[in-house]
Each structure stands twice: as structure tokens, then as C-alpha cells.
C-alpha positions as CSV (number, residue, x, y, z in Angstrom):
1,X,47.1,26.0,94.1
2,X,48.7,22.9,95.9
3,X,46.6,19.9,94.9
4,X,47.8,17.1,97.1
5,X,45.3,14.6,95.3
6,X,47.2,15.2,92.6
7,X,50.9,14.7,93.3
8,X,50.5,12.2,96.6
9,X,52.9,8.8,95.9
10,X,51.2,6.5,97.8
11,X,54.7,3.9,97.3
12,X,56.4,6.1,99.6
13,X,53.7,6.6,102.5
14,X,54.7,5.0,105.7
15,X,51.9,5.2,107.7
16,X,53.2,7.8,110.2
17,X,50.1,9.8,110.2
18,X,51.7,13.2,110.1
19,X,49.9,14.8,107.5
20,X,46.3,14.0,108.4
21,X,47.4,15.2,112.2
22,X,48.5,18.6,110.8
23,X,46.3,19.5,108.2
24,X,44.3,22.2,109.9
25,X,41.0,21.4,107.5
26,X,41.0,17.4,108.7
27,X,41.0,17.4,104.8
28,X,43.2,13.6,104.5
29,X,41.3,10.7,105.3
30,X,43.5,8.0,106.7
31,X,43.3,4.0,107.6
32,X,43.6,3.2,111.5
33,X,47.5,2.3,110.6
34,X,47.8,6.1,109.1
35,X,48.1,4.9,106.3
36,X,46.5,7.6,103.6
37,X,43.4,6.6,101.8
38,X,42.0,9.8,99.9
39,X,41.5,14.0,100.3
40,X,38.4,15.3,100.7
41,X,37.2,18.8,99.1
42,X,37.4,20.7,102.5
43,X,41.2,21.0,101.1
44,X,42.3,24.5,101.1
45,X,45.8,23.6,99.6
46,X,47.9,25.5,102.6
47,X,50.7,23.0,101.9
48,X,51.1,21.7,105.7
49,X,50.6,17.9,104.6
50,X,53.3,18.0,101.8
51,X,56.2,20.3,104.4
52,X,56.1,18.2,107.5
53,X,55.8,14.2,105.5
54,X,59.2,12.8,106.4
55,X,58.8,10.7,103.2
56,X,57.9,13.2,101.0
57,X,54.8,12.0,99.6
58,X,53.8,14.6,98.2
59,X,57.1,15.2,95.7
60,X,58.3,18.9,97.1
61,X,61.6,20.4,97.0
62,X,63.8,19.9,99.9
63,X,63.9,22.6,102.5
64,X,66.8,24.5,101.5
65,X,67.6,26.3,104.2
66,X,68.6,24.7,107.6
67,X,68.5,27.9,109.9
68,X,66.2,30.6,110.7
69,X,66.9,34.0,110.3
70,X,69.3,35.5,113.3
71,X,66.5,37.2,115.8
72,X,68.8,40.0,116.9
73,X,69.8,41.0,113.2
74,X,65.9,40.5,112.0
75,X,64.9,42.9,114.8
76,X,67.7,45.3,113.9
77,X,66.3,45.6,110.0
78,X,62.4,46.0,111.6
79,X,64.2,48.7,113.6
80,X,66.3,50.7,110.8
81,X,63.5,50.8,108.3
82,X,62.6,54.2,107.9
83,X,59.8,55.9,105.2
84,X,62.0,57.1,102.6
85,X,60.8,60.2,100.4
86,X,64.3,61.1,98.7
87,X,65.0,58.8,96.1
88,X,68.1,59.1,93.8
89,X,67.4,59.5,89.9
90,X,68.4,56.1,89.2
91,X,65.8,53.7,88.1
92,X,65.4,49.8,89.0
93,X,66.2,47.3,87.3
94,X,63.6,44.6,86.0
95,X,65.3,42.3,88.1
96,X,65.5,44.0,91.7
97,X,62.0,44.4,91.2
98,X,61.5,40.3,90.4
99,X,63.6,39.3,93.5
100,X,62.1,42.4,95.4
101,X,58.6,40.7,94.8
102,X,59.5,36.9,96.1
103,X,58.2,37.2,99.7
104,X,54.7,37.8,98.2
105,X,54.9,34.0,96.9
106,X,55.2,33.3,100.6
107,X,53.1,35.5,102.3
108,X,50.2,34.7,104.9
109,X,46.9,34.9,103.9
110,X,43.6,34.3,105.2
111,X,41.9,30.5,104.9
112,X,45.1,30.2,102.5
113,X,43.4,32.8,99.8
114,X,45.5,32.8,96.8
115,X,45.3,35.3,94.1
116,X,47.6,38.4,95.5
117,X,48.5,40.2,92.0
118,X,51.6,43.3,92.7
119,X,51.0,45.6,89.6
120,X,54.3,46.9,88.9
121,X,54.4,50.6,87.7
122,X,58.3,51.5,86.3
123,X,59.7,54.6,85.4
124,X,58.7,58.1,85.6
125,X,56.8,58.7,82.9
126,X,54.3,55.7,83.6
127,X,54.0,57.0,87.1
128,X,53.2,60.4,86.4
129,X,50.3,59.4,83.5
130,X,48.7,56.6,85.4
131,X,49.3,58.3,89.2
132,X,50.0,62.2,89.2
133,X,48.5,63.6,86.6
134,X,45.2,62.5,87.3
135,X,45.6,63.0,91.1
136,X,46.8,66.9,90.2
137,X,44.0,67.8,87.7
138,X,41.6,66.4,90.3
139,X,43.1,68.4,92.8
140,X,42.9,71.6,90.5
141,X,39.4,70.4,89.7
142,X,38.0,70.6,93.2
143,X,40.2,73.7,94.6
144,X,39.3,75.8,91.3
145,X,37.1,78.5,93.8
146,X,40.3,77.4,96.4
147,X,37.3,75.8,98.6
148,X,39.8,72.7,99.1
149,X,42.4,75.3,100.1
150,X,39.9,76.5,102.0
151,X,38.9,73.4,104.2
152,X,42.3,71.9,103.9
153,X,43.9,73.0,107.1
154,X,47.4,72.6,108.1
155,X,47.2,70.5,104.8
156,X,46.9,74.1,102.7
157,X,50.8,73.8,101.7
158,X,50.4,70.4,100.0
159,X,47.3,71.6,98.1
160,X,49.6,74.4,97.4
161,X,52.4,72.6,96.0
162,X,50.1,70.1,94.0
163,X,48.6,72.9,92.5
164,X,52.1,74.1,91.3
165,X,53.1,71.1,89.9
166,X,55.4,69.6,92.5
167,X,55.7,65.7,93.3
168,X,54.2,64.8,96.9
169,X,52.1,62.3,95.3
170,X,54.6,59.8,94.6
171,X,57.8,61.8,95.8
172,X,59.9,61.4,92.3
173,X,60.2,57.3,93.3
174,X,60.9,55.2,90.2
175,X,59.1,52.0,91.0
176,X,55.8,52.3,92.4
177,X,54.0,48.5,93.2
178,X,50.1,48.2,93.9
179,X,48.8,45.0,95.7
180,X,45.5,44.1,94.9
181,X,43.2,40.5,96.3
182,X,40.7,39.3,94.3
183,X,37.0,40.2,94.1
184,X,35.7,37.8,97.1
185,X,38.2,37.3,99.1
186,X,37.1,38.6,102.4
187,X,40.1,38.8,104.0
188,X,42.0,40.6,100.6
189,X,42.5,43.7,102.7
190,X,44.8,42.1,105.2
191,X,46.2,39.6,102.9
192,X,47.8,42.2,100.5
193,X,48.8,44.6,103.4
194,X,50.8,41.7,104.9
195,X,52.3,40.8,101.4
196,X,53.1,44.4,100.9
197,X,54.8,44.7,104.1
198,X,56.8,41.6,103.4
199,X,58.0,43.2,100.7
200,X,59.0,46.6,102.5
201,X,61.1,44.7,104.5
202,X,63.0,43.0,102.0
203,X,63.2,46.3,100.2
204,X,65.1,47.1,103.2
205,X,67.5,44.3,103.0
206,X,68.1,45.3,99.2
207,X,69.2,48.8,100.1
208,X,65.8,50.1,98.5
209,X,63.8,52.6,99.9
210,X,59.6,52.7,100.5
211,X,57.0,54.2,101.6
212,X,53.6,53.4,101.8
213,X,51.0,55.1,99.8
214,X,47.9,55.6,101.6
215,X,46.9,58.8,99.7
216,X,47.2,56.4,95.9
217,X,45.3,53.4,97.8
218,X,42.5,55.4,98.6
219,X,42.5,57.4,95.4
220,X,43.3,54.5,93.2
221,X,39.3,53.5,93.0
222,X,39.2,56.9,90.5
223,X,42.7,56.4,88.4
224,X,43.7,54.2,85.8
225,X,45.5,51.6,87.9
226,X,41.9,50.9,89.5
227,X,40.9,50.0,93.0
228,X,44.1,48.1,95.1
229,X,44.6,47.5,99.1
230,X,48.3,48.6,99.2
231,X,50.5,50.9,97.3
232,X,54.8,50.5,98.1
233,X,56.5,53.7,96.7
234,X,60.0,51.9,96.2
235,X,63.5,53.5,95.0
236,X,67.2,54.1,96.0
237,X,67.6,56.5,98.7
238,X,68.9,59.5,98.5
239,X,70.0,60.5,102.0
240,X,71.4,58.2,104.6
241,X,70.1,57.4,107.8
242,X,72.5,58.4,111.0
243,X,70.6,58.2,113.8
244,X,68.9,55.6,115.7
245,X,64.9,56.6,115.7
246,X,63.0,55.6,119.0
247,X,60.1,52.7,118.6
248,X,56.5,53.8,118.1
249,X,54.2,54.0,120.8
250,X,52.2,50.6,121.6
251,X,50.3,49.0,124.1
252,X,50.6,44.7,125.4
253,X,47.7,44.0,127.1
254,X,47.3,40.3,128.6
255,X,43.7,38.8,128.6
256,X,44.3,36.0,130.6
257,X,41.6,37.8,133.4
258,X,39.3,37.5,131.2
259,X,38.1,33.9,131.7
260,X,34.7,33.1,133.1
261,X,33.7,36.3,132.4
262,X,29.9,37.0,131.5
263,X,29.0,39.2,128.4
């Protein structure tokens, strides 16, 4: 974690103030002239002190990058991203998956909670002993009087085709990540959805296909890979995308009525 105590040059400070004005904790203690005397332990090491110091107090790389991101072609990628459940036979490479991963470094997260760990699952085999075989036999398990067949619904062909062996699990994807916050965190939910999502969008960028796992999330509290918050199903797709899908149905609603209002 950031530990501004610990790399702050006091030689360079100026006095501008900057940093105590945007640290959202009121975690720098400065002189009258701005001038920056200590940090106190409400800290929560988000970073904001060290990114806006014109003098670079707190030793950081240089901002790298001098524009954003083109709106129009941003909300074209939100736009073409599509689940994919047709992945080639080609595997990924160790490192796709390390550059794949970089946004999680970056991702939002509640009171700046660090701690997001992406298990990485690779290859076929791994996915089918740590994900589908345990998910089948506990399938076969529960439908062995075909009660789960029996209760399941429209969702009697799946059962169906688990039972015979056939990949709706994980679809045949050769990378399969898992995002999981640490014990405590009360906002680890959240936090690894919106790293995983980062992620899917990049994924996007790359050519790489995902979708998102809700069935291995929930089930992941009785496999091997243990209890996580977000599962990506990544890969190469197999099929390409011709038409231009219409957006989801969503609601704005303003709140600005709302004032003086009595609970």
C-alpha cells in the first residue's frame, strides 16, 4: 500500500497546499503556509496526495499518458462487447493473461481496500478437475432419482446435457480467472466485480472473448478453487460478431424532487 510518510521529500515541498486539500481522509497535517508537517493514521493510502503535487513530493512516476481515452471509441467497445460461448481451441498465452490482468492494479475499490487476488486457471485439463468435474458429479449426485430433472424447468436440457458429459459449465474456454477480496473487506463484493469487469473490457480490446460465470461464483463455496465474488470465462472467439445488438433496458431517474422531503 502507498505510505506517503514514507517516501514524502520534504526539500521539494512548496507550500502550495494541494495535497492536504485533496486528501479525502484530512489525513496530512500542514503549517498555516501549507507547508507539510506530518500524516496521521486516518491514511488510507488512495494515492490522491502523491498524483496531484506539482512538485512531486512524494517521488511517483510521471503521468505517462497526456490524453484520455476517445469517448466515442470507449462507448463503441462498451457497445460491441458481447458474452462469448464459442471459443477457438487455441490456448492463451502466459502473457495475454499478465497484460489481460493490468486494470485490476487500477481498479476502484471501496475506502481504497486493497487485496483483490485474480486466481488464474489455464488450460483444459485444470479447468475440467478443479471446475467441471466436480460441478457434473454433483449434478449426477442430486438428479440420481432425476428429482433435479424433475424440478428443473425449462432448465431440464442443461441438466440433460451435464448429465451426458457436455461443457455448459465453462463452455470449452481455455482461461478461466476467479476474483476474490479478502476476509473483511465489506465492500469485497463490489470491489472484485468492478475489477473483473475492468478486465472484460480490456479482454475486449485484446480480441479475447468472456463471459461471466455466475453459475462457478455461486458454486465455487463447494469446489476446489474455494469461495470467490467473480468468475471471467476468457478465450479466442470462435464466431464473429456481424450485427449491431440493441442496448439493454434501463431506467435514469433524477432525485433532485426529493429535497425537503420528510421520511
Amino acid at each position: 500500500m502507498f505510505k506517503p510518510a514514507d517516501r514524502f521529500i520534504s526539500d521539494r515541498c512548496t507550500g502550495c497546499g494541494i495535497c492536504s486539500k485533496i486528501c479525502p481522509e484530512d489525513a496530512i497535517e500542514t503549517l498555516d503556509s501549507g507547508k507539510v508537517v506530518s500524516f496521521t493514521s486516518a491514511c488510507i493510502g488512495c494515492t490522491h496526495c502523491g498524483c496531484y503535487c506539482p512538485s512531486n513530493c512524494y517521488d511517483l512516476p510521471a503521468e505517462q499518458h497526456d490524453e484520455t481515452a476517445d469517448p466515442l471509441r470507449l462507448q463503441y467497445l462498451f457497445e460491441s462487447r458481447r458474452s462469448t460461448r464459442k471459443f477457438l481451441k487455441r490456448g492463451i498465452e502466459e502473457a495475454v493473461v499478465s497484460t489481460l490482468l493490468e486494470p485490476a492494479g487500477f481498479a476502484p475499490t471501496g475506502q481504497n481496500a486493497q487485496g483483490i487476488t485474480v486466481e488464474v486457471i489455464l488450460g483444459r485439463e485444470s479447468i475440467q478437475r478443479l471446475i467441471v468435474n466436480p460441478l457434473v458429479k454433483l449434478v449426477k449426485v442430486l438428479d440420481c432419482f432425476r428429482l433435479l430433472t424433475l424440478f428443473a424447468g425449462s432448465a431440464r436440457g442443461s441438466v440433460r446435457k451435464i448429465r451426458q458429459g457436455e461443457d455448459i459449465i465453462t463452455w470449452k474456454a481455455p482461461c478461466v480467472l476467479l476474483f476474490r477480496a479478502p476476509k473483511g473487506n465489506i465492500t469485497g463484493k463490489t470491489d472484485s466485480i468492478i475489477a473483473a469487469t475492468m478486465v472484460s473490457i480490456k479482454a475486449e480490446a485484446m480480441g479475447l472473448g468472456s463471459f461471466w460465470n455466475g453459475v462457478v461464483q455461486v458454486a465455487s463455496v463447494i469446489l476446489p478453487v474455494k469461495k470467490c465474488h467473480a468468475v471471467l470465462c476468457i478465450g479466442y472467439p470462435a464466431l464473429k460478431k456481424y450485427q449491431h445488438v440493441p442496448a439493454r433496458e434501463w431506467a435514469r431517474k433524477d432525485l433532485q424532487g426529493l429535497q425537503g422531503r420528510s421520511s
